[in-house]
C-alpha positions as CSV (number, residue, x, y, z in Angstrom):
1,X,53.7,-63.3,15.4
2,X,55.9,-60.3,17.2
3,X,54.1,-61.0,20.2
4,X,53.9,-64.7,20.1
5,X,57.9,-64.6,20.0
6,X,58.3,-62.1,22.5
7,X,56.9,-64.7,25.3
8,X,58.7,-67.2,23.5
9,X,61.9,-65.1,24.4
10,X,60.7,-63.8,27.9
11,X,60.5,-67.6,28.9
12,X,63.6,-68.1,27.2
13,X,64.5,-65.3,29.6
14,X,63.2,-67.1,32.4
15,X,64.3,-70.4,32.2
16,X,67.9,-69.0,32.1
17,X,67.5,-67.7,35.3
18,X,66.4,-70.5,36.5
19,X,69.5,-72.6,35.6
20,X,71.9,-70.3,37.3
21,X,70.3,-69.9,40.0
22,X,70.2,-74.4,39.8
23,X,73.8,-74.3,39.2
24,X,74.2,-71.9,42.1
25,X,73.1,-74.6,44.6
26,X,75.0,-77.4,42.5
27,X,78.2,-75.2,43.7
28,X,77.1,-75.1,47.3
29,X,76.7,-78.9,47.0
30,X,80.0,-79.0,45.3
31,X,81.4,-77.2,48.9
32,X,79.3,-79.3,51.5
33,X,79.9,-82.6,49.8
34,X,83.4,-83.3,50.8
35,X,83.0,-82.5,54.6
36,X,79.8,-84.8,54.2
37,X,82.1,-87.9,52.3
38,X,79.6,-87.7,49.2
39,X,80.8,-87.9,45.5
40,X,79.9,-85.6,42.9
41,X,77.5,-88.1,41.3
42,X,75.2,-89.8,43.7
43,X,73.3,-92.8,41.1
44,X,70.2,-92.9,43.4
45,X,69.5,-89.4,43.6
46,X,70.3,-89.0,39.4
47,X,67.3,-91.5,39.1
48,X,65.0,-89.8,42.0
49,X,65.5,-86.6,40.3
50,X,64.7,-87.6,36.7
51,X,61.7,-89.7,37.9
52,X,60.5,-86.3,39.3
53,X,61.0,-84.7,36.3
54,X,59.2,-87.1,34.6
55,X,56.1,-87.4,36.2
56,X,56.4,-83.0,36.3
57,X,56.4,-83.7,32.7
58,X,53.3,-86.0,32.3
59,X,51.6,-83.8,34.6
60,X,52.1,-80.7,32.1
61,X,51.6,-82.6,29.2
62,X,55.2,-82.5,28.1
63,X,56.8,-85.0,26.2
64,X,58.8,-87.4,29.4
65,X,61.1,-88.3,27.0
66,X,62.2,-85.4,25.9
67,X,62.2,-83.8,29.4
68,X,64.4,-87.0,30.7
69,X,66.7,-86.1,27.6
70,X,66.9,-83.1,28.5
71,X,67.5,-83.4,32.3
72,X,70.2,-86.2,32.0
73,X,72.3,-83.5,29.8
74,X,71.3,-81.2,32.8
75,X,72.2,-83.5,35.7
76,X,75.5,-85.0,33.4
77,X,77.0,-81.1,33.2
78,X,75.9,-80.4,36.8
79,X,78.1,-83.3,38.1
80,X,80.7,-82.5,35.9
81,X,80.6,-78.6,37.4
82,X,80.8,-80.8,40.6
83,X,83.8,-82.2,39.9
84,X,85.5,-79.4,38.8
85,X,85.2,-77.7,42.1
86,X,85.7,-80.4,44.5
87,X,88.9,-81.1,42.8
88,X,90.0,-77.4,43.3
89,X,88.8,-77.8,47.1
C-alpha cells in the first residue's frame, strides 16, 4: 500500500505542475487579449476545449463526465484569473 500511495502522490505531484504551468499561459492570454479585442471568456473555444477533453477522456477510459466536470471548474477559474488581470491592465 506504501508504494501504491506513493505514485498516487507523485501524480498528485505532477498534475500540480501541470496546472501552473496551464495557468502560466492563461496569464500570457490575460496580457495578449486586450491588444487583440478578445474577452476573457471566448463561448466557442470553452466548448472546443471541453469537447477535447472529452474525447482525451474516452480515449483513456476515463469517466467524460467527470473529466467535463472537472474541466468546466478548470476553464470557469481560468476565466475568472482572466479577468482579474485584464482589469488591472
Amino acid at each position: 500500500m506504501a508504494e501504491l500511495r506513493a505514485e498516487i502522490d507523485r501524480i498528485d505531484a505532477r498534475l500540480v505542475a501541470l496546472l501552473a504551468e496551464r495557468a502560466a499561459y492563461i496569464d500570457r492570454a490575460a496580457e495578449l487579449k486586450p491588444a487583440l479585442g478578445l474577452p476573457a471568456r471566448i463561448d466557442d473555444r470553452v466548448e472546443e476545449v471541453v469537447g477535447k477533453v472529452r474525447a482525451r477522456a474516452i480515449a483513456e477510459a476515463l469517466d467524460p463526465d467527470l473529466a467535463e466536470a472537472l474541466w468546466r471548474r478548470l476553464i470557469d477559474w481560468s476565466i475568472a484569473r482572466e479577468e482579474a488581470k485584464i482589469g488591472r491592465v
